[in-house]
C-alpha positions as a LaTeX table, in Angstrom:
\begin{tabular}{lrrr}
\hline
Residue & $x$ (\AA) & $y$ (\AA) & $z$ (\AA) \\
\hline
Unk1 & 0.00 & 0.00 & 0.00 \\
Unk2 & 1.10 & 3.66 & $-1.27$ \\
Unk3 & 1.96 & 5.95 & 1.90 \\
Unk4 & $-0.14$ & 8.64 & 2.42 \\
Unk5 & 2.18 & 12.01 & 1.90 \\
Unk6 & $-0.82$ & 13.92 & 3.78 \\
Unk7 & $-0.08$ & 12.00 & 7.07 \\
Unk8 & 3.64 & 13.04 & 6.73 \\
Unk9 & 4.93 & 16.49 & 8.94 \\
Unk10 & 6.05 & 18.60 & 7.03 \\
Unk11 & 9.95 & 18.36 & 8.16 \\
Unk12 & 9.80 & 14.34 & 6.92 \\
Unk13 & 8.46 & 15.79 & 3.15 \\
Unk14 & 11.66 & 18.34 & 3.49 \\
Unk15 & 13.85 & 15.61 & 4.54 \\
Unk16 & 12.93 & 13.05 & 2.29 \\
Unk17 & 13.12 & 15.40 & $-0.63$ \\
Unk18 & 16.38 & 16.77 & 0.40 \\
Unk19 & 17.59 & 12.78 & 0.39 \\
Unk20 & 15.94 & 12.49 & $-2.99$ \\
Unk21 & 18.17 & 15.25 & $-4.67$ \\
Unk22 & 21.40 & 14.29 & $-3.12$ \\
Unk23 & 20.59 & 10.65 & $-4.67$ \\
Unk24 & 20.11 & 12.72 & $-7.84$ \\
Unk25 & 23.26 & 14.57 & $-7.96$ \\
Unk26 & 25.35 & 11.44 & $-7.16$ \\
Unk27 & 23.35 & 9.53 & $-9.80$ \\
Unk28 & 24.28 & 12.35 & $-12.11$ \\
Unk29 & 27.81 & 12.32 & $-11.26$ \\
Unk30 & 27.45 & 16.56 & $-9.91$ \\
Unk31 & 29.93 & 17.52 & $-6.93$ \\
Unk32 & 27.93 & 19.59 & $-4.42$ \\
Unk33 & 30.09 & 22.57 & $-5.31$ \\
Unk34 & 29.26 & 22.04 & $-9.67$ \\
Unk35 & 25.47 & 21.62 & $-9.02$ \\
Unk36 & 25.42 & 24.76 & $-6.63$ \\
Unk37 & 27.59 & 26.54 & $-9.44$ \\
Unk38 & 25.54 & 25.68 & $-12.25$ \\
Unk39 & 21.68 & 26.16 & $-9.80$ \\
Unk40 & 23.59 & 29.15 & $-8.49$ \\
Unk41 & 23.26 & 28.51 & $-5.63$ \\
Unk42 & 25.55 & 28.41 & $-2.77$ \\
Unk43 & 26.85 & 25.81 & $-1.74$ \\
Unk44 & 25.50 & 25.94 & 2.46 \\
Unk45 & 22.33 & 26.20 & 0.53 \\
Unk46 & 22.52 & 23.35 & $-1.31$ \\
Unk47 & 23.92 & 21.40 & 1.70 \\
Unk48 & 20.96 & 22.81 & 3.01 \\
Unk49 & 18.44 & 21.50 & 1.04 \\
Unk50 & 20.24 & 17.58 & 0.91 \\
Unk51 & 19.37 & 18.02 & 4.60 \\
Unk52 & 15.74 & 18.81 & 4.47 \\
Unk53 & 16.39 & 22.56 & 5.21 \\
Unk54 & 14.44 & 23.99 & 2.08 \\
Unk55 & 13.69 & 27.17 & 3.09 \\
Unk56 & 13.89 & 29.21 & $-0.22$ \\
Unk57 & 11.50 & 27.75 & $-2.96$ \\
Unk58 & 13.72 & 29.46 & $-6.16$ \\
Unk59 & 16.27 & 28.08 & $-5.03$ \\
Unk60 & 14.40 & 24.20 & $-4.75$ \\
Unk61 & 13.90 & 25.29 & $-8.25$ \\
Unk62 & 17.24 & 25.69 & $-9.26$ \\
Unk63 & 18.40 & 22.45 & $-8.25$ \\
Unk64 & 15.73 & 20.51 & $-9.81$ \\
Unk65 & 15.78 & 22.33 & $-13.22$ \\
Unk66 & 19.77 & 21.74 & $-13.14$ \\
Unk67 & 18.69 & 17.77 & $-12.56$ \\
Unk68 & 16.22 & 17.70 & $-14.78$ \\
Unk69 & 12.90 & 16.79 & $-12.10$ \\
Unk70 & 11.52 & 20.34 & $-12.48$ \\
Unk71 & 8.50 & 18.62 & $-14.32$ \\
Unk72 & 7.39 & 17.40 & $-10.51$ \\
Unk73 & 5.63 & 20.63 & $-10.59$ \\
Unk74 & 4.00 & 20.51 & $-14.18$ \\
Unk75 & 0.85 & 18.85 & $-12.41$ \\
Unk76 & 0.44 & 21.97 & $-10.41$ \\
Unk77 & 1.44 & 24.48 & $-13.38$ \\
Unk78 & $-0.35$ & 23.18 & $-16.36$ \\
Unk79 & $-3.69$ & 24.51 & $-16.97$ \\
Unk80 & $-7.14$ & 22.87 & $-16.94$ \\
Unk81 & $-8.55$ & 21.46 & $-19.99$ \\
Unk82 & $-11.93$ & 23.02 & $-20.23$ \\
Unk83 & $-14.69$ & 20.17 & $-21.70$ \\
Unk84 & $-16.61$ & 20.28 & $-24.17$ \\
Unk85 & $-19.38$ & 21.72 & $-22.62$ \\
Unk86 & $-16.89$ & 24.49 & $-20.16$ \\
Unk87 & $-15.91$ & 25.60 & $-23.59$ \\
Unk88 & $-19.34$ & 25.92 & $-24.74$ \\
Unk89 & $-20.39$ & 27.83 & $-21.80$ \\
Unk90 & $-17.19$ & 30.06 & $-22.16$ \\
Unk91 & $-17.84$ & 30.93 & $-25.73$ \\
Unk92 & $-21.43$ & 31.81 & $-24.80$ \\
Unk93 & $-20.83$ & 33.94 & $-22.02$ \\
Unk94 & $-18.29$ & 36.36 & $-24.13$ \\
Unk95 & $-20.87$ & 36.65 & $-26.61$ \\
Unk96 & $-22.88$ & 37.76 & $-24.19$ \\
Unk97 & $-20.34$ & 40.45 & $-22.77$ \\
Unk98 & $-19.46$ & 41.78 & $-26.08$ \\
Unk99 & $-19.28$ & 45.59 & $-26.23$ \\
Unk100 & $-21.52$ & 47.53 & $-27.92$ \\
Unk101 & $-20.58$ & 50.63 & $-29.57$ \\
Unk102 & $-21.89$ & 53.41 & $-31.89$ \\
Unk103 & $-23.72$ & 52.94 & $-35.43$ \\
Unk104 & $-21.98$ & 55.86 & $-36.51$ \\
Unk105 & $-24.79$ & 57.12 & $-37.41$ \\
Unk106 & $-25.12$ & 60.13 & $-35.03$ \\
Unk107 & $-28.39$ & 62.14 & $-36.22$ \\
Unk108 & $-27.69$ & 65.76 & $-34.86$ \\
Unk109 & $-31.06$ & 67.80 & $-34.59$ \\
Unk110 & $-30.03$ & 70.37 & $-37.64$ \\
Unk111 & $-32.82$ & 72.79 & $-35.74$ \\
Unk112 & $-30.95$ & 75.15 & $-32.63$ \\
Unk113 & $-31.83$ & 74.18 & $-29.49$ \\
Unk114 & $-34.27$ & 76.67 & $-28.12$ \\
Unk115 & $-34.19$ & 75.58 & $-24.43$ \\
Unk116 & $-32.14$ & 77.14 & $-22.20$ \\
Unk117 & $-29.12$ & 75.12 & $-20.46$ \\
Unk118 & $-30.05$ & 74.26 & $-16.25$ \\
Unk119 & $-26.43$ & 75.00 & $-16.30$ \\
\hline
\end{tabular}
């Protein structure tokens, strides 16, 4: 049975995804120091995050795009696909809110105006 990452604190998530990209960077054959240089990073933070001390997201980033696992986020990133009928509804409803504007055919009375202005 699948653990349940809801039932973990939050400091076992860090630390388990700090061991995760220090078993990435020695799969990958990156020093500390050349993965920090090429994230730029330093390298306390990168030390940092192999020990569960993520405390700067960009910098989670960094390190992930460098190891190529940055698509762990694309679930959260990507957009919803509308169906057919959200679509439907979405074309509808900017009909709807369309803006109307002038015929250009402005008929100005060609007689003066014989009432006196409030003004």
């Amino acid at each position: 049975m699948e653990e349940n990452i809801y039932m973990l604190p939050d400091s076992e998530i860090r630390r388990r995804l700090g061991q995760k990209i220090r078993h990435l960077r020695l799969r990958q054959n990156f020093t500390q120091t050349s993965l920090a240089e090429q994230a730029q990073v330093s390298l306390t933070t990168l030390k940092r995050i192999e020990k569960g001390d993520i405390s700067y997201f960009d910098s989670l980033m960094r390190v992930l795009r460098i190891l190529g696992e940055l698509d762990v986020f694309s679930s959260l990133i990507k957009e919803d696909e509308m169906s057919p009928n959200e679509y439907f509804e979405f074309v509808e409803a900017s009909k709807k809110k369309q803006r109307k504007r002038a015929s250009g055919n402005n008929k100005t009375n060609t007689q003066p105006n014989t009432e006196e202005s409030e003004w």
